[in-house]
SEMARFI-637370 format. One line per field, with one value per residue (C-alpha): residue number from 1; residue in three letters; chain; x, y, z. Coordinates in steps of 0.1 Angstrom, whole numbers, plus 5000, padded with zeros to 4 digits. Layout:
BEGIN
pos = [NUM  ...]
code = [ALA  ...]
unit = [A  ...]
east = [X  ...]
north = [Y  ...]
up = [Z  ...]
//
This chain:
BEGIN
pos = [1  2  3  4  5  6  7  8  9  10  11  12  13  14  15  16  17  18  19  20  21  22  23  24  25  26  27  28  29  30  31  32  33  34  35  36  37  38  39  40  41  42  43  44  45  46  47  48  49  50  51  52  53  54  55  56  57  58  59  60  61  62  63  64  65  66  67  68  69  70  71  72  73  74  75  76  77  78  79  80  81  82  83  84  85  86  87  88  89  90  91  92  93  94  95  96  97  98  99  100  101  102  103  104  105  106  107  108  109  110  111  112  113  114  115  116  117  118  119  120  121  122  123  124  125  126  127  128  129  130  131  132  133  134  135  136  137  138  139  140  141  142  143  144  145  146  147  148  149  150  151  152  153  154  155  156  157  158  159  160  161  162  163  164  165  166  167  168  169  170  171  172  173  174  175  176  177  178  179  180  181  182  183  184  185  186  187  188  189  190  191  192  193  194  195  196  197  198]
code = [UNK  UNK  UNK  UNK  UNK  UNK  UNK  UNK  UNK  UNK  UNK  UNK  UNK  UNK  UNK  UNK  UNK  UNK  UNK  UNK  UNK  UNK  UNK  UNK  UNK  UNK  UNK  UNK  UNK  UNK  UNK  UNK  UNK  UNK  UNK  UNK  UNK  UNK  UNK  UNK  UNK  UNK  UNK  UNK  UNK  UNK  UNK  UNK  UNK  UNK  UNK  UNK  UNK  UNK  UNK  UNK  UNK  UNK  UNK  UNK  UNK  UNK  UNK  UNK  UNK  UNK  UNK  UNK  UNK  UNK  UNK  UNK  UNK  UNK  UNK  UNK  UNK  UNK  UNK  UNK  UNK  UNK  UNK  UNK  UNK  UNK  UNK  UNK  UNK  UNK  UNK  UNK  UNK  UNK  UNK  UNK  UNK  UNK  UNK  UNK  UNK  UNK  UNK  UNK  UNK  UNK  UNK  UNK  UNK  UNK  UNK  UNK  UNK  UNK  UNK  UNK  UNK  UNK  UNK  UNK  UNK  UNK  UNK  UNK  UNK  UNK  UNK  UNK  UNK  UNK  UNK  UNK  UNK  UNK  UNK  UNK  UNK  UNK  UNK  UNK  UNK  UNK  UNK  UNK  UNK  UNK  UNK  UNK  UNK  UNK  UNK  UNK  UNK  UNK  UNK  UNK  UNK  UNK  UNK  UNK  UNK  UNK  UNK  UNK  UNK  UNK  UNK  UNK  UNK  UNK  UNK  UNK  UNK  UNK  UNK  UNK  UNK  UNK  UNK  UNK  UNK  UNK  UNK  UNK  UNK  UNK  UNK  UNK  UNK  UNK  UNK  UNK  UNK  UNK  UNK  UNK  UNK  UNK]
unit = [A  A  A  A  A  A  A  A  A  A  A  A  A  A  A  A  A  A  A  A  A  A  A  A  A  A  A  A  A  A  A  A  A  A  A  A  A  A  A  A  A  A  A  A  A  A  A  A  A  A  A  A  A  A  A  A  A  A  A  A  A  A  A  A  A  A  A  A  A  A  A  A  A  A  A  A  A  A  A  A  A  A  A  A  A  A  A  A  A  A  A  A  A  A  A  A  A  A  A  A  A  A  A  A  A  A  A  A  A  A  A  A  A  A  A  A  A  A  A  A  A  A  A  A  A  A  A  A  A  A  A  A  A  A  A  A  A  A  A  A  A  A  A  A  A  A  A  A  A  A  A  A  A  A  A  A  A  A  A  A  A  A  A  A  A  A  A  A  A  A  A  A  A  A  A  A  A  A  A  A  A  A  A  A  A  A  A  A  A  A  A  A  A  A  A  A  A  A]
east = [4480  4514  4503  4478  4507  4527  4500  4496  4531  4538  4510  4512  4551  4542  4555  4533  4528  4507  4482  4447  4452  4435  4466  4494  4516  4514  4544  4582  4581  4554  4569  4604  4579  4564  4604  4618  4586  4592  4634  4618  4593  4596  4596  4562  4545  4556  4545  4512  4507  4519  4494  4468  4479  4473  4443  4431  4443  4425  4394  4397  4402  4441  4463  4496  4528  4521  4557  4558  4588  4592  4610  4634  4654  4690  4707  4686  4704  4742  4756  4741  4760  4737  4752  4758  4764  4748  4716  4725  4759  4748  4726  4701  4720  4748  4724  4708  4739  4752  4721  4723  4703  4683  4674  4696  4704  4705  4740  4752  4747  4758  4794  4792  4783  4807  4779  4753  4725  4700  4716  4711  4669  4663  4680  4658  4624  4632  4647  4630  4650  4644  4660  4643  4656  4660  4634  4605  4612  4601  4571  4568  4578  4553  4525  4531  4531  4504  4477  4498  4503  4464  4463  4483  4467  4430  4431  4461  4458  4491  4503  4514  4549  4553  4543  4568  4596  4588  4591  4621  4604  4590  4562  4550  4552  4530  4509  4505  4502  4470  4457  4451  4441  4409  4420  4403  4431  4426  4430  4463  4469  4441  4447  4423  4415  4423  4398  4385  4392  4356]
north = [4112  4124  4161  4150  4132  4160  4186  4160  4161  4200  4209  4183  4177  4137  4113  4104  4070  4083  4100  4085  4047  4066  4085  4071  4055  4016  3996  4007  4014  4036  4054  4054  4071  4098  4106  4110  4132  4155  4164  4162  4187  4220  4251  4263  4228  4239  4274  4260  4235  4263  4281  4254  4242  4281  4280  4250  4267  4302  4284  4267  4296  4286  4315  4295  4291  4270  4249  4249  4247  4250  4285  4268  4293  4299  4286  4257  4242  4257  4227  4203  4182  4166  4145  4148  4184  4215  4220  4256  4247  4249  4279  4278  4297  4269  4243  4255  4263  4223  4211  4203  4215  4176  4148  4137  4113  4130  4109  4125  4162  4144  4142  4173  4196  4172  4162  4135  4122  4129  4166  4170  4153  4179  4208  4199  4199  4229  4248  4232  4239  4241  4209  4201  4211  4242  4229  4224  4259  4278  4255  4270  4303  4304  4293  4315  4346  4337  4350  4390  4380  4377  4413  4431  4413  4423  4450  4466  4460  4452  4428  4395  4406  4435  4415  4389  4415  4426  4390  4382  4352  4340  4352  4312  4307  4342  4321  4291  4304  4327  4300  4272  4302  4302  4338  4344  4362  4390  4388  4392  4426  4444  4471  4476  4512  4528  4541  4526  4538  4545]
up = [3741  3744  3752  3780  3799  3793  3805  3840  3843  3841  3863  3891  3893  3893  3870  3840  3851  3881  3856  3853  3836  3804  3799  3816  3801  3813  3795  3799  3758  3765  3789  3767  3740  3762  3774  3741  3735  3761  3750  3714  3713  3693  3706  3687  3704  3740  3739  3723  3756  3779  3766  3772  3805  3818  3804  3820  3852  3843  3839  3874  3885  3899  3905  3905  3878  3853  3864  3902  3920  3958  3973  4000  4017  4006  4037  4033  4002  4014  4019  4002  3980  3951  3924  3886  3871  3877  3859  3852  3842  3804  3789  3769  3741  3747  3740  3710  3694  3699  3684  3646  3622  3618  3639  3667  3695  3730  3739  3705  3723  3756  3739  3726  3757  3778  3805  3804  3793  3822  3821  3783  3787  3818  3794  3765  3783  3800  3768  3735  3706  3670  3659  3623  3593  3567  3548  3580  3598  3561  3561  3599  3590  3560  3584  3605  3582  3561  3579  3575  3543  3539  3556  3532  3502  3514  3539  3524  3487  3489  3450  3456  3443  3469  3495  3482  3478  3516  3528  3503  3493  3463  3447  3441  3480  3487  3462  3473  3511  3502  3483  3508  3534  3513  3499  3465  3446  3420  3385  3372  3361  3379  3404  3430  3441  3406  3385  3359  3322  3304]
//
């Protein structure tokens, strides 16, 4: 539910609230819930709803960005004097540096960055960072990999130990990985491609 408001809310610019009743978010807890979504999400998540917000556009056949901002000229904006901190005033490296390693509150990372809370939501959703912990991002990273891993094991003829010594991982991970892929493994011992002794 969460990723259809947040797919109305990239691509139109409104509010999630103005979606269609089926997916807006109706009570102020819902829309608390949806918030802390949008400054929570992963960076894996995000590119995976970019990806499916431009398709949505591809298939409508809608040549625009998939986040829309207005060009105003230059002189336009000059002297305009707008409240609160500069959005650009913290980079993206910045941010992901301040961010622990686990779970966090967003006036935690307020203090830490020296601005405030609205700044550090509008950072997040523009710059998702990896926030969870040691343990999650090699679950990640072994999701990720498995599929090479799978590569080198059948295409490649690769051992489960070199392919473990490549990744400098464990040979139980390499394992485990090619096992719930559905990859039949060889028996131990045998050596495809070499001849067989008669």
């Amino acid at each position: 539910m969460h990723a259809e408001r947040w797919l109305f809310h990239t691509l139109t610019g409104s509010p999630a609230h103005l979606a269609h009743p089926g997916i807006a978010p109706s009570t102020s807890a819902q829309r608390q819930h949806y918030q802390r979504f949008r400054w929570r999400i992963l960076p894996a998540e995000a590119a995976l709803l970019h990806h499916t917000a431009r398709t949505l556009l591809d298939e409508h056949g809608i040549d625009e960005p998939v986040h829309w901002t207005p060009q105003l000229p230059v002189h336009a904006l000059r002297d305009l004097q707008l409240h609160g901190p500069d959005p650009h005033s913290i980079s993206p490296d910045r941010l992901q540096q301040a961010v622990p390693g686990r779970d966090f509150s967003v006036a935690q990372l307020a203090r830490t960055l020296e601005t405030t809370t609205a700044h550090v939501v509008h950072l997040l959703a523009q710059h998702p960072v990896n926030w969870s912990p040691p343990r999650f991002r090699r679950t990640q990273h072994t999701a990720n990999r498995s599929a090479q891993w799978r590569l080198w094991y059948e295409r490649d003829l690769l051992s489960l130990q070199a392919i473990a010594n490549r990744e400098a991982t464990s040979l139980a991970a390499i394992r485990l990985a090619l096992l719930k892929n559905g990859t039949r493994l060889r028996p131990t011992g045998s050596y495809p491609g070499r001849p067989r002794r008669k």
